[in-house]
PyMOL CGO cylinders between C-alpha atoms (Angstrom):
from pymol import cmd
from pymol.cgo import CYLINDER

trace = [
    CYLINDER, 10.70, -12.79, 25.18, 8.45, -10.01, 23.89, 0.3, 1, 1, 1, 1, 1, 1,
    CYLINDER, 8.45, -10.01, 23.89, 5.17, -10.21, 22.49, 0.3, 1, 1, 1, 1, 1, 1,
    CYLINDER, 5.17, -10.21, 22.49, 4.83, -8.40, 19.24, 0.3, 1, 1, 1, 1, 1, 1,
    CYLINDER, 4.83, -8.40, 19.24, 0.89, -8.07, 19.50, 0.3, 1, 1, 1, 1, 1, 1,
    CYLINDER, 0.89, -8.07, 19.50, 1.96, -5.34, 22.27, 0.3, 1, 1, 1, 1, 1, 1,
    CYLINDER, 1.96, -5.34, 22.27, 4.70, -3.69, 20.64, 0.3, 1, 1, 1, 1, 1, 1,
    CYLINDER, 4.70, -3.69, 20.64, 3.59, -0.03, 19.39, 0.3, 1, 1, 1, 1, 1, 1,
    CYLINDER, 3.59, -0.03, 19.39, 3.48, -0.39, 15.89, 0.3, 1, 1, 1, 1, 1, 1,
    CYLINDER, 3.48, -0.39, 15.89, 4.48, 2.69, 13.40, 0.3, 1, 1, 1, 1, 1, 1,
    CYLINDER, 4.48, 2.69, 13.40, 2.49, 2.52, 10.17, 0.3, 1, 1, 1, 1, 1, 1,
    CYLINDER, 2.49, 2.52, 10.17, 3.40, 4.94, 7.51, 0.3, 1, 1, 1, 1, 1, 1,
    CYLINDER, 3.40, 4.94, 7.51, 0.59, 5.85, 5.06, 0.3, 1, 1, 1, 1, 1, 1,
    CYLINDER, 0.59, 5.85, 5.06, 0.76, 7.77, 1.44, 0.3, 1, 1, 1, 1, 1, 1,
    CYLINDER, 0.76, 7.77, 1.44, -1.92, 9.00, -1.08, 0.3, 1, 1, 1, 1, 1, 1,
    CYLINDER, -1.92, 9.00, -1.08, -0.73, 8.98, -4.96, 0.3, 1, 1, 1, 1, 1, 1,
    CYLINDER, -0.73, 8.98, -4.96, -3.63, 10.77, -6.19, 0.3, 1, 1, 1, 1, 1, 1,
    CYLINDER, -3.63, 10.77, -6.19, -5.86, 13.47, -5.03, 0.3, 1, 1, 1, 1, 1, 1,
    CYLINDER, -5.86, 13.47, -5.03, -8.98, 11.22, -6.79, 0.3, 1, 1, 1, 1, 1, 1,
    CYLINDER, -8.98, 11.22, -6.79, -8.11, 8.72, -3.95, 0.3, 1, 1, 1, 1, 1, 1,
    CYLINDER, -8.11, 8.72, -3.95, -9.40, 11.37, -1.13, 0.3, 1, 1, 1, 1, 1, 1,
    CYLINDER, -9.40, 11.37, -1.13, -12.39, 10.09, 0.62, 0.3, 1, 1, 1, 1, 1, 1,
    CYLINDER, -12.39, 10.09, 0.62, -14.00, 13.10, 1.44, 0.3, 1, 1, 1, 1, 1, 1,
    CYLINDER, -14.00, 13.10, 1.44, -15.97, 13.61, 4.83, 0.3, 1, 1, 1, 1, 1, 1,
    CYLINDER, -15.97, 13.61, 4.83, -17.75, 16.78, 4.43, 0.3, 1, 1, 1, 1, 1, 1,
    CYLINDER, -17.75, 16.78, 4.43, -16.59, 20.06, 7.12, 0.3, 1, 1, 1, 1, 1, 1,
    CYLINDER, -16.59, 20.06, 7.12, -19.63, 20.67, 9.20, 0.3, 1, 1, 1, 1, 1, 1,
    CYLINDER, -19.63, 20.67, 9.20, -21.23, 24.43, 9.12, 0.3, 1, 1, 1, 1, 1, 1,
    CYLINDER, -21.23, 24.43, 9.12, -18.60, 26.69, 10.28, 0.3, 1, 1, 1, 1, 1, 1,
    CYLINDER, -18.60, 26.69, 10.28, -15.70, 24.21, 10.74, 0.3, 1, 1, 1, 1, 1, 1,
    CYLINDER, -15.70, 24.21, 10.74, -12.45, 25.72, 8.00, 0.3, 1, 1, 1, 1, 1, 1,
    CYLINDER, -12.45, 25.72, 8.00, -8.85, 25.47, 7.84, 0.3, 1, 1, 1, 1, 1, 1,
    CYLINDER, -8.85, 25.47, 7.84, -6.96, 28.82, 8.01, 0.3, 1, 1, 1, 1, 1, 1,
    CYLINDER, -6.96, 28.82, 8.01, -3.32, 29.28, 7.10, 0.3, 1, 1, 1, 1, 1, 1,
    CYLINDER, -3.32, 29.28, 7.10, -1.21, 31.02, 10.04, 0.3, 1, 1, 1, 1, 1, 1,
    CYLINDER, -1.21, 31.02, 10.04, 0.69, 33.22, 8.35, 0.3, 1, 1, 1, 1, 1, 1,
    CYLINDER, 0.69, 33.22, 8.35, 3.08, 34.58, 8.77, 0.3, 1, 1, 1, 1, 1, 1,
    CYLINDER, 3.08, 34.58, 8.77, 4.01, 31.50, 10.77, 0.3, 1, 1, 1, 1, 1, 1,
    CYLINDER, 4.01, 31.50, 10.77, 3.60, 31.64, 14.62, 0.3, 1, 1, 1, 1, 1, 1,
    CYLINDER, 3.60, 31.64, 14.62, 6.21, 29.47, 16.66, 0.3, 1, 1, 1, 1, 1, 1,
    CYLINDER, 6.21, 29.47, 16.66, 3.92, 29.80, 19.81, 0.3, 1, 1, 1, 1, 1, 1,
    CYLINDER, 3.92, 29.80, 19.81, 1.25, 28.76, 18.26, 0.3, 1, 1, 1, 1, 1, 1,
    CYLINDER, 1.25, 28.76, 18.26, 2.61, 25.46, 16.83, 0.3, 1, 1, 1, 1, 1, 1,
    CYLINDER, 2.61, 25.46, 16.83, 4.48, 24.96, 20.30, 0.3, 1, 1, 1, 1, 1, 1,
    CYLINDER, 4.48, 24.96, 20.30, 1.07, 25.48, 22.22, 0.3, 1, 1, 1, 1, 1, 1,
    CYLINDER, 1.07, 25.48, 22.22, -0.61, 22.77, 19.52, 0.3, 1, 1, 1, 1, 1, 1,
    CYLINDER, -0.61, 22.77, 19.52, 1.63, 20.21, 19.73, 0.3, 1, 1, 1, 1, 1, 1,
    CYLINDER, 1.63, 20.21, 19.73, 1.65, 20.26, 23.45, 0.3, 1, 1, 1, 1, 1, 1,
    CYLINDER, 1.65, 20.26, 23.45, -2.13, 20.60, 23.91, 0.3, 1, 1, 1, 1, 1, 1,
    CYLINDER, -2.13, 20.60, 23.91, -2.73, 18.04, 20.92, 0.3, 1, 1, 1, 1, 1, 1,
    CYLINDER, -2.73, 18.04, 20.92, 0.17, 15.47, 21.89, 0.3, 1, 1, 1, 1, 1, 1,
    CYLINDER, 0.17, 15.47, 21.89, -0.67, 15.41, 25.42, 0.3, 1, 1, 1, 1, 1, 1,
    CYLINDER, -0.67, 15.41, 25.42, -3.12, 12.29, 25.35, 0.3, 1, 1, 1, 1, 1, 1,
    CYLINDER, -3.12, 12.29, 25.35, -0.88, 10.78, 22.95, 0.3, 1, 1, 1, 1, 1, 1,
    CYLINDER, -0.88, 10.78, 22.95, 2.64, 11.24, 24.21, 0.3, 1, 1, 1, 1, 1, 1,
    CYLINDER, 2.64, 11.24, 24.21, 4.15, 13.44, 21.91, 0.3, 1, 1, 1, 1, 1, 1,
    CYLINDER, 4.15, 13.44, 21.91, 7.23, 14.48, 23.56, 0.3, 1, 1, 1, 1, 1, 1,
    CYLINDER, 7.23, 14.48, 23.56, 9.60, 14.44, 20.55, 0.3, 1, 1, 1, 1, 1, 1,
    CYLINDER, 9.60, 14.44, 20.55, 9.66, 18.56, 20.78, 0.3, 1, 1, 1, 1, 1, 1,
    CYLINDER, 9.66, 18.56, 20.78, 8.74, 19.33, 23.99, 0.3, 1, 1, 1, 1, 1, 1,
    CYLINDER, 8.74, 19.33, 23.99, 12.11, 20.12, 25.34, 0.3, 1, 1, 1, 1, 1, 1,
    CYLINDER, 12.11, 20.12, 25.34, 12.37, 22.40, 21.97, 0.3, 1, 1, 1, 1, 1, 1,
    CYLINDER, 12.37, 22.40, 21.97, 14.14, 25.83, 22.76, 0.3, 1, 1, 1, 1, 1, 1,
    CYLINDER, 14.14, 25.83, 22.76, 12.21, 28.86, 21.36, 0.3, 1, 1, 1, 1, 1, 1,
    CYLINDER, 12.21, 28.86, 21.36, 14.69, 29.41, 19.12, 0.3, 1, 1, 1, 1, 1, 1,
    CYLINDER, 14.69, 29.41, 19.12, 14.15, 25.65, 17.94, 0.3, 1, 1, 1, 1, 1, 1,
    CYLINDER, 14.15, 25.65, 17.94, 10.72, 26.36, 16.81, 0.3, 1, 1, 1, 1, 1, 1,
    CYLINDER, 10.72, 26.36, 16.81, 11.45, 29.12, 15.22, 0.3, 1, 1, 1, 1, 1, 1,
    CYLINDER, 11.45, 29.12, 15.22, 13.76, 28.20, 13.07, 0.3, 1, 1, 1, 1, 1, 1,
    CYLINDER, 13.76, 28.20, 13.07, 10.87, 24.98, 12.82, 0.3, 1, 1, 1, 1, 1, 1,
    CYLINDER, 10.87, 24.98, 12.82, 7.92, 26.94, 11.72, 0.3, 1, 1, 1, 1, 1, 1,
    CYLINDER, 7.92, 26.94, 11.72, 9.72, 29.86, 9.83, 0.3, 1, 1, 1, 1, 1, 1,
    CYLINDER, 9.72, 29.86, 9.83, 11.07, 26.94, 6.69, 0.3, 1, 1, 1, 1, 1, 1,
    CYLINDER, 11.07, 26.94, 6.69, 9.49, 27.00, 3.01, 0.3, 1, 1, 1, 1, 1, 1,
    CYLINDER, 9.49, 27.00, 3.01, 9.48, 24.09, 3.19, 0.3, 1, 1, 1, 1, 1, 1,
    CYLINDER, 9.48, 24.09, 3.19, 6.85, 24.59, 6.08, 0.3, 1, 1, 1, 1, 1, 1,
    CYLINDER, 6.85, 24.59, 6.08, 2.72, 25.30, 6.41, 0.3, 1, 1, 1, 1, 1, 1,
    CYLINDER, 2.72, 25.30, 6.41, 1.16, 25.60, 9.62, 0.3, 1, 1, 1, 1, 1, 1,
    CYLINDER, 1.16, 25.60, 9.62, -3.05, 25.65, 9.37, 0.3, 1, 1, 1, 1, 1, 1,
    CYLINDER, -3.05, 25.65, 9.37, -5.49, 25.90, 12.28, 0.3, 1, 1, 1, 1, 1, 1,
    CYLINDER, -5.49, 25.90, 12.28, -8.71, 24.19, 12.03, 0.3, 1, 1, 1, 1, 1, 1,
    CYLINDER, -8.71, 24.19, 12.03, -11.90, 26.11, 13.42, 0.3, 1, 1, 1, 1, 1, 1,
    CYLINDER, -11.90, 26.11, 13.42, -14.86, 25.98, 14.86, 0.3, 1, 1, 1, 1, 1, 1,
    CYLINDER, -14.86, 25.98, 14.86, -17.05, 28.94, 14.35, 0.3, 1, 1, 1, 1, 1, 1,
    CYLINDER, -17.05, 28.94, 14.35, -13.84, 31.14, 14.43, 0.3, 1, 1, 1, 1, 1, 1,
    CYLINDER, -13.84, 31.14, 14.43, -12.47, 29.09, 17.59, 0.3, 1, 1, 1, 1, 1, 1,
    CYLINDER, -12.47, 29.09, 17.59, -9.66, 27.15, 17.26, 0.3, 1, 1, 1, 1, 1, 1,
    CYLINDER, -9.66, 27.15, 17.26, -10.24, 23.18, 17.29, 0.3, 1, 1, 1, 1, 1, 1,
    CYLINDER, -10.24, 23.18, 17.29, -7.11, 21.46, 15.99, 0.3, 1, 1, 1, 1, 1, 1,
    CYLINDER, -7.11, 21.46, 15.99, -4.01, 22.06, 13.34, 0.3, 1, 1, 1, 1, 1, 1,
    CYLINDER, -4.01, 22.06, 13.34, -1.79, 20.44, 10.67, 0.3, 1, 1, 1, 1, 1, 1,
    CYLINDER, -1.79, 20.44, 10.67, 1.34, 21.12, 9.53, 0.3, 1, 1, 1, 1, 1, 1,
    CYLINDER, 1.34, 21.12, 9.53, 2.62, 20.43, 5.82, 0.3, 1, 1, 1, 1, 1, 1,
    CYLINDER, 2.62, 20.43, 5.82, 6.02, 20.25, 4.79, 0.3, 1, 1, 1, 1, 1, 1,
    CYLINDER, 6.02, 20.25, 4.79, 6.77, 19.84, 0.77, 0.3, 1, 1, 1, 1, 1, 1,
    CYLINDER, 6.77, 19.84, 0.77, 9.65, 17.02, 0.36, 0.3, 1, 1, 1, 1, 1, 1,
    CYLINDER, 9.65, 17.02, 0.36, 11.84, 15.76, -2.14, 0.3, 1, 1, 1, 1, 1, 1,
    CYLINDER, 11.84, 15.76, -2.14, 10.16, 14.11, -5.34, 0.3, 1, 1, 1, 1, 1, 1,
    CYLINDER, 10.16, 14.11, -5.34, 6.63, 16.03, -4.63, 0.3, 1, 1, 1, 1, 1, 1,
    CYLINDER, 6.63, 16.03, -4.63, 6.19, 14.32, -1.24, 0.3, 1, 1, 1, 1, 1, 1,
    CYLINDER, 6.19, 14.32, -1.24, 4.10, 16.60, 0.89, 0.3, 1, 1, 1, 1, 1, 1,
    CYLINDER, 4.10, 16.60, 0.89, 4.14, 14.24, 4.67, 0.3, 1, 1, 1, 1, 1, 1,
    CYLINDER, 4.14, 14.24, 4.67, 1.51, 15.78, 7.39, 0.3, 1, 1, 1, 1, 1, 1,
    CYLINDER, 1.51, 15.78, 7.39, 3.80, 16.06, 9.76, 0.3, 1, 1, 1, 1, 1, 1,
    CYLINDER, 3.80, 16.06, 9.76, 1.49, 16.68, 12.77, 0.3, 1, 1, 1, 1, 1, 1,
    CYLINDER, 1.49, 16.68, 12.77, -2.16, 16.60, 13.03, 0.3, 1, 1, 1, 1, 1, 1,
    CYLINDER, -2.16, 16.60, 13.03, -4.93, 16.42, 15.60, 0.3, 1, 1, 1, 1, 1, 1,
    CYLINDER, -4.93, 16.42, 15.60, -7.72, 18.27, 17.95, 0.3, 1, 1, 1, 1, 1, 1,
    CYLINDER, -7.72, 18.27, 17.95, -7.43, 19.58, 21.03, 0.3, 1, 1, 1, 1, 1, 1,
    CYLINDER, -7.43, 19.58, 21.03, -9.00, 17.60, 23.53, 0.3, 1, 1, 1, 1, 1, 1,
    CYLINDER, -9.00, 17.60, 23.53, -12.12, 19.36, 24.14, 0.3, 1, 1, 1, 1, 1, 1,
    CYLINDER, -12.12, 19.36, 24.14, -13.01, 18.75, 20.03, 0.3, 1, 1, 1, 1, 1, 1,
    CYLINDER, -13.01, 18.75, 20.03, -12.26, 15.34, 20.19, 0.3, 1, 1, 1, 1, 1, 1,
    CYLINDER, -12.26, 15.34, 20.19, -15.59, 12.95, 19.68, 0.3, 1, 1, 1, 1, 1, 1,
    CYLINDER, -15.59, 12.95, 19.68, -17.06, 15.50, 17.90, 0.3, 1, 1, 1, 1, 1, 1,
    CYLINDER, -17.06, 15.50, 17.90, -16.91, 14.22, 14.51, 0.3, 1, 1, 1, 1, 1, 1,
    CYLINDER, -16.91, 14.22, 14.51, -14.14, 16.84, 13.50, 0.3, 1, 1, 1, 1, 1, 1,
    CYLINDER, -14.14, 16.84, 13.50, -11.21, 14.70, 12.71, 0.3, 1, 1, 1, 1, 1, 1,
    CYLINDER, -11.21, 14.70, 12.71, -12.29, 13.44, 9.36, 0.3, 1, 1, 1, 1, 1, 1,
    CYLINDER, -12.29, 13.44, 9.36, -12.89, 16.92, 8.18, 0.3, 1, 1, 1, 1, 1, 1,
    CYLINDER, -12.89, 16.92, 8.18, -9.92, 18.35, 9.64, 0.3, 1, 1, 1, 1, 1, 1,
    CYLINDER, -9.92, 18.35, 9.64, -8.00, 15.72, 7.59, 0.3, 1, 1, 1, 1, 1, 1,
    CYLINDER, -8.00, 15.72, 7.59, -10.11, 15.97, 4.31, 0.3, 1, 1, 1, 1, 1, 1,
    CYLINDER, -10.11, 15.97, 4.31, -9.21, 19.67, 4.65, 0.3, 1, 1, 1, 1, 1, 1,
    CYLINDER, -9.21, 19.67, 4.65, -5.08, 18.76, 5.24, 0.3, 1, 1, 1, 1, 1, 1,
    CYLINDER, -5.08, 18.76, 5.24, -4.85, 16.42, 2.05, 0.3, 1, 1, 1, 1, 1, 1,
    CYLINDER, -4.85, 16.42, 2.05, -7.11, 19.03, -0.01, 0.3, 1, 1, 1, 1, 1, 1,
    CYLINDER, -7.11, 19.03, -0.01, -4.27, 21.42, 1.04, 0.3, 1, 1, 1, 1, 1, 1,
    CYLINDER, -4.27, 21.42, 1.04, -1.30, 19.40, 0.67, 0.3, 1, 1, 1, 1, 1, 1,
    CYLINDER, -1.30, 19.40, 0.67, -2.41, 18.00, -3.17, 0.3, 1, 1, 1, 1, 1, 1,
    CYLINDER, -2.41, 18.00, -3.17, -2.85, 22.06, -4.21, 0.3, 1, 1, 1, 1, 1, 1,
    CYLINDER, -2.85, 22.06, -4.21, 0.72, 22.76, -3.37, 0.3, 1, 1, 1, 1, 1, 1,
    CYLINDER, 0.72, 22.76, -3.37, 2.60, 22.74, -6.74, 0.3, 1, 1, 1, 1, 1, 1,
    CYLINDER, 2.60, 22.74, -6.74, 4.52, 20.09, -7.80, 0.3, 1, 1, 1, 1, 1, 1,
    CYLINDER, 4.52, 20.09, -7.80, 2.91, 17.35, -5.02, 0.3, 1, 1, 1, 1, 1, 1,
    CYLINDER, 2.91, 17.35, -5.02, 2.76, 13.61, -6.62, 0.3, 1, 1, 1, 1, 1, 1,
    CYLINDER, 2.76, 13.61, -6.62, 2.35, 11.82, -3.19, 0.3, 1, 1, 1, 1, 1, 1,
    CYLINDER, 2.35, 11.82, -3.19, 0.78, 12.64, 0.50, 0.3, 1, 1, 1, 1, 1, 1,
    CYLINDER, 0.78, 12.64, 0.50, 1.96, 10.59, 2.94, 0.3, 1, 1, 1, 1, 1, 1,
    CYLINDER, 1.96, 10.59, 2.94, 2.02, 10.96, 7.03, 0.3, 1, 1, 1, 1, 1, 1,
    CYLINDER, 2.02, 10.96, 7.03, 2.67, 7.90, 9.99, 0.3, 1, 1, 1, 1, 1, 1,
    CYLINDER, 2.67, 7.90, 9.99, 0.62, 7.53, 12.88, 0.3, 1, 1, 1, 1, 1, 1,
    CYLINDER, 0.62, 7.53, 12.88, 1.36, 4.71, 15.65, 0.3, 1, 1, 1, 1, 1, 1,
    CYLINDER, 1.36, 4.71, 15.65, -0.63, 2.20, 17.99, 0.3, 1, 1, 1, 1, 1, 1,
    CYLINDER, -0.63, 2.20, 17.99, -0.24, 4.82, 20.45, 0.3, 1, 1, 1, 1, 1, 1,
    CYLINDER, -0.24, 4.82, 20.45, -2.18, 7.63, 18.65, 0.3, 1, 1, 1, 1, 1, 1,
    CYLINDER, -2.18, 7.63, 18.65, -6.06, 8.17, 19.33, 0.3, 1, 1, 1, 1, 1, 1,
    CYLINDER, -6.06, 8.17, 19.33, -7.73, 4.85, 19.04, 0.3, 1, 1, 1, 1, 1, 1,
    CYLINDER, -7.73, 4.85, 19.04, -9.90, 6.34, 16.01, 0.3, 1, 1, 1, 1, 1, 1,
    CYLINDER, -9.90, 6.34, 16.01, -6.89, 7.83, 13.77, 0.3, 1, 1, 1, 1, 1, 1,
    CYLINDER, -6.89, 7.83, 13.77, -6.02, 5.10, 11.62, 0.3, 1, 1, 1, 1, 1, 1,
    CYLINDER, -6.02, 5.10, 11.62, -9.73, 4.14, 10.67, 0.3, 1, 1, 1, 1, 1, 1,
    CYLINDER, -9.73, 4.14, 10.67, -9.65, 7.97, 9.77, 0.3, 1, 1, 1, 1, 1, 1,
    CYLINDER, -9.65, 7.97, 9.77, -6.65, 7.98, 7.73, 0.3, 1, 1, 1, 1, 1, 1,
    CYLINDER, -6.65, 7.98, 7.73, -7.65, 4.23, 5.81, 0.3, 1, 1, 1, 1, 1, 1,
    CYLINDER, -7.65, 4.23, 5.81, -10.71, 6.01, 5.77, 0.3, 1, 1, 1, 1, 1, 1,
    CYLINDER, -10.71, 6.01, 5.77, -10.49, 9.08, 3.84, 0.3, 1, 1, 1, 1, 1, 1,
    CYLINDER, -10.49, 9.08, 3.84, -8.37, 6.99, 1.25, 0.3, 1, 1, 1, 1, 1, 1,
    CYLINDER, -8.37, 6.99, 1.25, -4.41, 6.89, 2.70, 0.3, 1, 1, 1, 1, 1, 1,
    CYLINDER, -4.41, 6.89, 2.70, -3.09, 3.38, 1.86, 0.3, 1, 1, 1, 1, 1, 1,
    CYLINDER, -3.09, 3.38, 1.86, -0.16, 1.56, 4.21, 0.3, 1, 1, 1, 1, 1, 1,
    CYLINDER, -0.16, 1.56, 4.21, 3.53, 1.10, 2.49, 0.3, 1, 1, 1, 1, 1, 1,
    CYLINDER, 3.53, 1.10, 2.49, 5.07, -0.08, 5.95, 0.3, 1, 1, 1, 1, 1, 1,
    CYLINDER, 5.07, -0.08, 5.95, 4.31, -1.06, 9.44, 0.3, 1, 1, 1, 1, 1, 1,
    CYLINDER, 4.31, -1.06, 9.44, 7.25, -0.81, 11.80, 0.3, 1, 1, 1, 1, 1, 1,
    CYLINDER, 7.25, -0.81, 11.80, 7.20, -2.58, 15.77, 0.3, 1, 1, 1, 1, 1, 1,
    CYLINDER, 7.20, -2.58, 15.77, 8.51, -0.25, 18.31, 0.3, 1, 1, 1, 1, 1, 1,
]
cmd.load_cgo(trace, "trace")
């Protein structure tokens, strides 16, 4: 018999208003730039570099032509957070049905992590994903599995859960 208490668990989280963003304020010379025109290397290097400590292996046996036809959507945003012109982390947005705009992926790379860049990075991704036209509702998951901080982050800056899954 399996013990749920060590089952990953999958908790999907959503924003309805952009008035429900806790803010954590960028510190000097930490921004979010837009790659564009959209880079397929650069979101393959990302995920890879981000995911590693977290097992994200969803896309790692992606072709090239997989990721391009990934990052080169509409429907699709790709931003790079940085440091002082270095880059720290990423996000991607994709626009849904309804208005839904999910973060699909976001983190540091490793070397940023503990630095007190996460909540920023993620104040910056929901300040980007409520000015796309149209958006009623953020929403992104995040599992048991992720770094140890990320859901405090996400409860904190104001994301509310609509359903925990066991894995």
């Amino acid at each position: 018999m399996l013990d749920s208490d060590k089952l990953s668990k999958i908790y999907h989280l959503e924003m309805h208003t952009p008035q429900a963003l806790q803010r954590k304020p960028a510190p000097a010379g930490f921004e979010a730039v837009r790659v564009s025109p959209p880079e397929a290397d650069f979101n393959r290097r990302m995920y890879e570099s981000v995911g590693a400590p977290w097992q994200w292996t969803d896309r790692l046996r992606w072709s090239s032509d997989a990721w391009e036809r990934y990052v080169n959507r509409a429907a699709l945003e790709t931003w790079r957070g940085q440091l002082h012109g270095q880059t720290a982390g990423y996000f991607e947005l994709e626009r849904q049905d309804e208005g839904s705009v999910e973060i699909v992926y976001f983190g540091l790379l490793p070397e940023f992590v503990g630095q007190r860049l996460g909540g920023p990075l993620l104040t910056l991704a929901v300040e980007q994903a409520w000015s796309l036209a149209g958006t009623r509702r953020v929403w992104l998951h995040t599992c048991t599995e992720d770094h140890p901080s990320a859901l405090a982050n996400y409860l904190g800056r104001g994301f509310q859960a609509f359903a925990i899954e066991h894995a």
